[in-house]
C-alpha positions, 0 to 999 in steps of 0.5 A: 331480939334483933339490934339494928344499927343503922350506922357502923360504930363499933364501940356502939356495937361492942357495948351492946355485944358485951351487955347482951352477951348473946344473940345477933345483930344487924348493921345497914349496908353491911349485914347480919351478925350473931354474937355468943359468949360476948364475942362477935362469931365468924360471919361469912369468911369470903366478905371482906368487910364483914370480917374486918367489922367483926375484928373491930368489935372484937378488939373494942370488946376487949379494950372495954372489958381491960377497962376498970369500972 
């Protein structure tokens, strides 16, 4: 299953990572991402922006996950 996210929210984006925990995901004008094991993978190192993207969800998945229920 493919998630499009036609806007950059990464907490929008970290709860769909963490709730999926696998597959990948595409976000308009910035490119494809896959996710395993509830974390955003390595996309392609020479992109900026990409990889600033990935830290970001990353970091909200983990302020999501220290958060109790």
């Amino acid at each position: 299953m493919l998630k499009e996210f036609t806007t950059y929210r990464p907490l929008q984006v970290a709860k769909f990572v963490k709730t999926l925990f696998k597959g990948e995901f595409l976000i308009a004008g910035i490119g494809m991402f896959y996710f395993d094991k509830g974390k955003v993978l390595l996309p392609d190192v020479t992109n900026k922006q990409m990889l600033s993207v990935m830290k970001e969800v990353n970091i909200a998945i983990d302020s999501l996950s220290a958060q109790p229920v």
